[in-house]
C-alpha positions as CSV (number, residue, x, y, z in Angstrom):
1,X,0.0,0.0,0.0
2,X,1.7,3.5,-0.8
3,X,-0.1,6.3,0.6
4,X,0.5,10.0,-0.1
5,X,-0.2,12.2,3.2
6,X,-0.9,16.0,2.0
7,X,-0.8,18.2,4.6
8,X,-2.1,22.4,4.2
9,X,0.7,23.3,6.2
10,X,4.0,22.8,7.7
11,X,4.5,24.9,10.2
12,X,4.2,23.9,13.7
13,X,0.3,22.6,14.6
14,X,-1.8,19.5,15.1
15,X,-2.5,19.7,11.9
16,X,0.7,18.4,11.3
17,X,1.9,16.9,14.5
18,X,-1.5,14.3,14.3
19,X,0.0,13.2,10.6
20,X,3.8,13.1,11.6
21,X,3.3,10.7,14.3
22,X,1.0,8.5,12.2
23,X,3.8,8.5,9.2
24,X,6.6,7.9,11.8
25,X,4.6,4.7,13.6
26,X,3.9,3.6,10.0
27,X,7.4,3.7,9.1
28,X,8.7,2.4,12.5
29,X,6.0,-0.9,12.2
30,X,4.7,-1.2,8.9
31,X,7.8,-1.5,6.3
32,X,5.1,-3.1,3.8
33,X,3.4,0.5,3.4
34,X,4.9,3.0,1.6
35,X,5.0,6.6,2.5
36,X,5.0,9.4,1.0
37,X,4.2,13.3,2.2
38,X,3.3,16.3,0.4
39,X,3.9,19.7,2.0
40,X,4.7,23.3,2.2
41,X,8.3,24.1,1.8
42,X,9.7,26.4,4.5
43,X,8.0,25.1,7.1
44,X,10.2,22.9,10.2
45,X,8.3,19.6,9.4
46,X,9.6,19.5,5.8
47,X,13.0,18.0,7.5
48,X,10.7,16.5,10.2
49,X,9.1,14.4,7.9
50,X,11.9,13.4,5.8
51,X,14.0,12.1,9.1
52,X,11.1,9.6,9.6
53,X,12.5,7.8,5.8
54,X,9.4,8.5,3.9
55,X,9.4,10.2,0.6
56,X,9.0,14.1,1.1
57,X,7.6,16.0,-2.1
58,X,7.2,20.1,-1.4
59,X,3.9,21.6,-2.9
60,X,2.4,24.8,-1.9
61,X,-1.1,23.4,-0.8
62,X,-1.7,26.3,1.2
63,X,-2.3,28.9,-1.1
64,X,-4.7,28.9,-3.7
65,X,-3.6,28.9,-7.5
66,X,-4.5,27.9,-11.0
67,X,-1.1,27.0,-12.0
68,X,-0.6,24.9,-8.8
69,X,-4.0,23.1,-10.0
70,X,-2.8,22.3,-13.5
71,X,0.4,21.1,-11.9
72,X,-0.5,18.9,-9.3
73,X,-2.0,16.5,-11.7
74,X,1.1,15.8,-12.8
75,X,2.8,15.2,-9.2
76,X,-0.3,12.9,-7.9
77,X,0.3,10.9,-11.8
78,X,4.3,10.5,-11.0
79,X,3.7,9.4,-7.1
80,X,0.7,7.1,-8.3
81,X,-0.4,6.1,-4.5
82,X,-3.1,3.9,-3.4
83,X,-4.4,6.4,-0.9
84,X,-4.4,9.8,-0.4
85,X,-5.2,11.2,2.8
86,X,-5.8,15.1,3.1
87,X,-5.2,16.9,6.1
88,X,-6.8,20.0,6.2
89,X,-8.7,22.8,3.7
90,X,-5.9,23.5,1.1
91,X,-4.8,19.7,0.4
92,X,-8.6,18.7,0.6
93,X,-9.3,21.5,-2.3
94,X,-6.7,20.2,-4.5
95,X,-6.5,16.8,-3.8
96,X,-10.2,15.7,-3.1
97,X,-11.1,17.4,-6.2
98,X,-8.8,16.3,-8.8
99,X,-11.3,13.5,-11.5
100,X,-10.6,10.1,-11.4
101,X,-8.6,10.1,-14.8
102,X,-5.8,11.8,-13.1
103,X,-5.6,8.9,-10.3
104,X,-7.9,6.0,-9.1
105,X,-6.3,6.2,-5.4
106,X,-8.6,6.3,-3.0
107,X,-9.3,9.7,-1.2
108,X,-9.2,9.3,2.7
109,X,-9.9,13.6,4.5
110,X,-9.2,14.5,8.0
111,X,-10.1,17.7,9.2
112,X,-8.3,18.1,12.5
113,X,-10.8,20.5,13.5
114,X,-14.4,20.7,11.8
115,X,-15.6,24.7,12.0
116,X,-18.5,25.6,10.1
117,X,-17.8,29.7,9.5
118,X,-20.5,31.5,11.3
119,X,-21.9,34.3,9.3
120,X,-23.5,34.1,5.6
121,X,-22.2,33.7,3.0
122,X,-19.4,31.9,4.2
123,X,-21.3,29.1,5.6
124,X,-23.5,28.5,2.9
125,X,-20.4,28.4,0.3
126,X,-18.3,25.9,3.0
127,X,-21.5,23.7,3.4
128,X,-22.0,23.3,-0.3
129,X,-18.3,22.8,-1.1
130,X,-18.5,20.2,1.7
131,X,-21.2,18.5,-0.2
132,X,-19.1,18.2,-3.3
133,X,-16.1,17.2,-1.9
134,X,-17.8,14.4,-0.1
135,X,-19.0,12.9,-3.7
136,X,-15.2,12.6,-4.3
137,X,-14.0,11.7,-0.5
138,X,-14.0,7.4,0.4
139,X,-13.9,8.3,4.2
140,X,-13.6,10.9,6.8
141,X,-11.5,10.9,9.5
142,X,-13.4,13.3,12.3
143,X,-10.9,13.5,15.9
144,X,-13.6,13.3,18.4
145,X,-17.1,12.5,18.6
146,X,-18.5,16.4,19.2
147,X,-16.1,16.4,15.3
148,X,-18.0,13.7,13.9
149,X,-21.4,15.6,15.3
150,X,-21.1,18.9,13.7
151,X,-20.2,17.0,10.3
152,X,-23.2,15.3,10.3
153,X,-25.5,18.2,11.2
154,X,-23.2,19.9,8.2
155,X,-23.8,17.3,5.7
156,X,-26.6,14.0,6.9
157,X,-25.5,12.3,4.0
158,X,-21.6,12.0,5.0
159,X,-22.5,9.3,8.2
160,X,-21.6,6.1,6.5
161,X,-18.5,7.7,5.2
162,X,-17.1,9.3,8.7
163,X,-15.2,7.5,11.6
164,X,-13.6,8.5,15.0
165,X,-9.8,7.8,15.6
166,X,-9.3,10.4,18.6
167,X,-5.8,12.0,18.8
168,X,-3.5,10.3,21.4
169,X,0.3,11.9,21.6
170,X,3.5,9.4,22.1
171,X,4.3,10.0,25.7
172,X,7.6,8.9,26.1
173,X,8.7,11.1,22.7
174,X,7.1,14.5,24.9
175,X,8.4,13.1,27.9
176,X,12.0,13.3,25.9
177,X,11.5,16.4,23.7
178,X,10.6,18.1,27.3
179,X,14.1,17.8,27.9
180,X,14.8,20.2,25.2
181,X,15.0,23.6,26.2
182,X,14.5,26.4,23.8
183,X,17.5,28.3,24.6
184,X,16.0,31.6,23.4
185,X,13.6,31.2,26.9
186,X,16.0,30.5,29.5
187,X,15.0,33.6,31.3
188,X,11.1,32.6,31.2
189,X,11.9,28.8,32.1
190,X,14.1,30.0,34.9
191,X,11.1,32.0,36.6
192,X,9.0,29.1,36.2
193,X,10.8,27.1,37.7
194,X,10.7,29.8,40.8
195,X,7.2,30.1,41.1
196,X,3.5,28.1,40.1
197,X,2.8,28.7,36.6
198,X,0.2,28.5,34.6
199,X,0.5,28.1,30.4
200,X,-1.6,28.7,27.9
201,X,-0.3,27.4,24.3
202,X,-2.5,28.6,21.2
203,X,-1.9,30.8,18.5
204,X,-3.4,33.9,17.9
205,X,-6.6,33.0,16.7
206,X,-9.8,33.9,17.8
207,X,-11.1,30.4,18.5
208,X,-8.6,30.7,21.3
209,X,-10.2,33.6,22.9
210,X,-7.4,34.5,24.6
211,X,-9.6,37.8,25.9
212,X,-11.4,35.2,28.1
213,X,-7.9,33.8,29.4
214,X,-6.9,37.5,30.1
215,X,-9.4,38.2,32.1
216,X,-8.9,35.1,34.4
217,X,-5.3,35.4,34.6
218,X,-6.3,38.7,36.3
219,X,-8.5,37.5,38.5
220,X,-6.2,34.9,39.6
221,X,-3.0,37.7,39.8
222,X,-5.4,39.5,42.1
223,X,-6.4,36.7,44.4
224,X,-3.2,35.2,45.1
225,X,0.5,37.1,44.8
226,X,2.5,33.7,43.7
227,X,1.3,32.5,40.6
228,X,2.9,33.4,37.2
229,X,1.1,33.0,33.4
230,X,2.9,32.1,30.4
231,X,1.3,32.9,27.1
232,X,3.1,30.4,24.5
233,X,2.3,31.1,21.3
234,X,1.5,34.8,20.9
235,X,3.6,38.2,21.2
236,X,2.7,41.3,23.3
237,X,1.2,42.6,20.6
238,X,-2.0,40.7,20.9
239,X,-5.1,43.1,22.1
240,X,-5.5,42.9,25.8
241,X,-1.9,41.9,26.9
242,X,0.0,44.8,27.2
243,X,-2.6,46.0,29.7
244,X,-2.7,42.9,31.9
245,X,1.2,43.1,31.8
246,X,0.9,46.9,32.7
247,X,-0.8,45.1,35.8
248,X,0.6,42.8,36.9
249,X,4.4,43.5,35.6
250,X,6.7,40.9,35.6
251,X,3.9,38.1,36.3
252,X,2.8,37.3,33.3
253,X,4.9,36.4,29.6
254,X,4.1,36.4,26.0
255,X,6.6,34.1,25.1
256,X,5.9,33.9,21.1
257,X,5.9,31.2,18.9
258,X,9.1,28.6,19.9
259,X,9.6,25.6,17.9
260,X,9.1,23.3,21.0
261,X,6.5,24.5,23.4
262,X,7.1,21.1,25.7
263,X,9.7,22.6,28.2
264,X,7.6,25.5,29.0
265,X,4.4,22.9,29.8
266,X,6.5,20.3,31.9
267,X,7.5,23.6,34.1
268,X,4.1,24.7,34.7
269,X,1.4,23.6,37.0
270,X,-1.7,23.9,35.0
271,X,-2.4,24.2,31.2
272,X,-5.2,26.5,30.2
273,X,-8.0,26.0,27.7
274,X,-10.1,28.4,26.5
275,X,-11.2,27.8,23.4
276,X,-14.3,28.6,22.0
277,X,-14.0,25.1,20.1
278,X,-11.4,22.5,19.5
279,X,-11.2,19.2,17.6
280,X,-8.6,17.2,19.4
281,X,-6.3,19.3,21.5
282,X,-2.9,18.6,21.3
283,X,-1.9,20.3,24.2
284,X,-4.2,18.8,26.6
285,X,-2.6,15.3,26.0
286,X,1.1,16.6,25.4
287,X,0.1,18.3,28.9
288,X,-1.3,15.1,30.3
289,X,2.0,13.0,29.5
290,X,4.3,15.2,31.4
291,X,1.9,15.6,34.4
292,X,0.2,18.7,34.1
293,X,-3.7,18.5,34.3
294,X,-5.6,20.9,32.4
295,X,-8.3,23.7,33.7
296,X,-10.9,23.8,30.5
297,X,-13.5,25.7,29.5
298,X,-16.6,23.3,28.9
299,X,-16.8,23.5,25.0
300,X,-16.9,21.1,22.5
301,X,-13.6,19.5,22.0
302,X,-12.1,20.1,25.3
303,X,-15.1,18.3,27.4
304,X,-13.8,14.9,25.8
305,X,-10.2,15.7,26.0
306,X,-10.2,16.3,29.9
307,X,-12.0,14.3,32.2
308,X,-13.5,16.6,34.8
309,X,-12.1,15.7,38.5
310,X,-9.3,13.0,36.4
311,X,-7.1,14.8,34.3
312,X,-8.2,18.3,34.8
313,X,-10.8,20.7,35.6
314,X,-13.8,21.5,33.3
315,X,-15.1,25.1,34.1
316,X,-17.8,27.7,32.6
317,X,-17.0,30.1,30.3
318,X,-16.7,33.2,32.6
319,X,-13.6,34.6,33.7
320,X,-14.7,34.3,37.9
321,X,-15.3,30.4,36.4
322,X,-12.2,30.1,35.2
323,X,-10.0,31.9,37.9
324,X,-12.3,30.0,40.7
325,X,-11.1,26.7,39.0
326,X,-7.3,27.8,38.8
327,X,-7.1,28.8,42.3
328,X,-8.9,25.5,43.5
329,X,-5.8,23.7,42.1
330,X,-3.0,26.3,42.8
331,X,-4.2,26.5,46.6
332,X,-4.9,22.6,47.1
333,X,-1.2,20.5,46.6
334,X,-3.1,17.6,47.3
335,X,-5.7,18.0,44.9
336,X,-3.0,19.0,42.0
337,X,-1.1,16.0,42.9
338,X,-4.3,13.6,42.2
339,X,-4.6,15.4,38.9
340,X,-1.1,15.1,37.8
341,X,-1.2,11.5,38.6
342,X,-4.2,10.8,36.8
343,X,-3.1,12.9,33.7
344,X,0.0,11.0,33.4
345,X,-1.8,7.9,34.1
346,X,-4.2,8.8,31.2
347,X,-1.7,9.6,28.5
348,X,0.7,6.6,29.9
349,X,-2.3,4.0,28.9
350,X,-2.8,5.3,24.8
351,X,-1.6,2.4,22.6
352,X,-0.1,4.0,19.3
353,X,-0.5,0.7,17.9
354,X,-3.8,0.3,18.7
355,X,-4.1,4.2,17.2
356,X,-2.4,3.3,13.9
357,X,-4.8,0.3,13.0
358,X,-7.3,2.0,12.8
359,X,-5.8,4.5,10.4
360,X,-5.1,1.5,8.6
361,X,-8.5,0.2,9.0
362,X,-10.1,2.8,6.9
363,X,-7.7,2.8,4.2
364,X,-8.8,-0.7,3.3
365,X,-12.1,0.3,4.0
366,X,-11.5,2.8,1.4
367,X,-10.0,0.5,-1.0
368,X,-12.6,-1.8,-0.7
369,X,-15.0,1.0,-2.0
């Protein structure tokens, strides 16, 4: 079986963390399948990819452009794979639409994150497009069951086509890579080190509402003079920072995008969610193999990634909600120490193998179309 993996991006995100661990069990376990990857040059897992031994063939599926179209019909003819599995908007545009004369591979999508725009007339363009791409699509891959529910309500007809594989994380390759310091933030690790510290890793996105997480970090800054947040993932620049740093100087850190956010999660105490929406959250279960549990904002996504009382705290989605639940873990060791335990003990049961069968599951599924 040779399967080409196209990915939208290559920059640092599930996106394409969810896709590189799958290549890099596959090539580990399964020397009988063939991989190849199609991504974005310039981004850090071009080389990642290419360490694992698969074939690594640069395309720029995440921008939109007629040449590109007329020329990936060529690259798909020369790689000639089985399967293709899409990750993501841009490869699924190219790559679930191309006819059948160009290939007869199968066409396998993952979405990594199912978000139907809210305002017309973007929704009614996605939903349509949807339903097009699904005549043209063997199976769907949704990340988590509130994924696979917002599909359906999106497009009825897709149900016999969609199945769950949740996102699990390697824990012993986090637990190692946490041993990695970035050594552009030794003076933010240091502190961290110094005091209880809570992270929040997310980019600058809206879905992130990183307004909300302001606003509790305050409350919590107020309440109690110890803790410390780091922001991982954003600058200073984003709208609502510089104030609550004008606050609460030297307490709280915008530490911007680093190539490996795990050092800055095994130093802290808690990881903080919240999202307006998630798929999968890779940065619950990174958090959950090194030990930190996870205060959450009850929304879809995040209430199946952290078990409320196990691994984490799920919350309501008011700031005073949110700081109430970061105190109740900062000010209790003993209650912390039952989370930590139960996060690790979470993440330590996943079974990649288990994980990767079912990956392959669906591509002969799809080849038996």
């Amino acid at each position: 079986m040779h399967i080409l993996h196209a990915l939208t991006h290559s920059v640092h995100g599930g996106g394409q963390a969810v896709p590189y661990q799958l290549v890099r069990h596959l090539q580990r376990r399964r020397p009988d399948v063939r991989n190849t990857v199609m991504l974005p040059e310039g981004g850090v897992y071009v080389d990642t990819f290419r360490e694992t031994g698969a074939s690594v063939v640069t395309f720029p599926l995440n921008t939109l452009a007629f040449r590109s179209a007329v020329t990936i019909r060529g690259t798909v003819s020369r790689i000639a794979p089985d399967i293709i599995h899409t990750h993501g908007r841009g490869a699924g545009l190219y790559l679930r639409t191309l006819p059948a004369g160009v290939t007869a591979a199968r066409r396998v999508h993952s979405h990594h994150g199912f978000h139907l725009p809210e305002h017309w007339p973007h929704s009614t363009v996605f939903r349509i497009a949807e339903e097009r791409f699904l005549q043209r699509t063997d199976a769907v891959i949704a990340v988590s069951e509130s994924e696979r529910e917002v599909i359906l309500r999106t497009n009825p007809g897709s149900q016999p086509k969609v199945t769950v594989i949740r996102n699990i994380v390697d824990a012993g390759e986090v637990r190692r890579r946490a041993l990695v310091p970035d050594s552009g933030a030794a003076d933010i690790l240091h502190e961290m080190e110094r005091y209880p510290t809570v992270i929040m890793v997310g980019r600058d996105d809206p879905v992130k509402n990183h307004p909300l997480a302001f606003r509790a970090a305050a409350t919590v800054l107020r309440e109690s003079t110890e803790p410390r947040f780091v922001f991982v993932g954003i600058t200073p620049a984003v709208p609502g920072f510089r104030s609550l740093s004008d606050d609460f100087p030297g307490r709280v850190h915008a530490a911007g995008l680093v190539a490996n956010p795990l050092p800055f999660i095994a130093q802290s105490a808690l990881l903080l969610m919240t999202s307006k929406r998630e798929g999968s959250p890779l940065a619950v279960m990174e958090a959950a193999a090194l030990g930190v549990p996870a205060v959450a904002v009850r929304t879809r996504g995040l209430d199946e990634a952290v078990r409320d009382g196990e691994t984490g705290l799920l919350t309501g989605d008011k700031a005073e909600e949110v700081a109430a639940a970061v105190l109740r873990c900062l000010s209790d060791s003993r209650r912390l120490k039952r989370l930590s335990e139960g996060a690790r003990a979470a993440a330590d049961a996943w079974d990649l193998d288990a994980w990767m069968e079912k990956y392959l599951a669906v591509y002969a599924g799809a080849t038996a179309c």
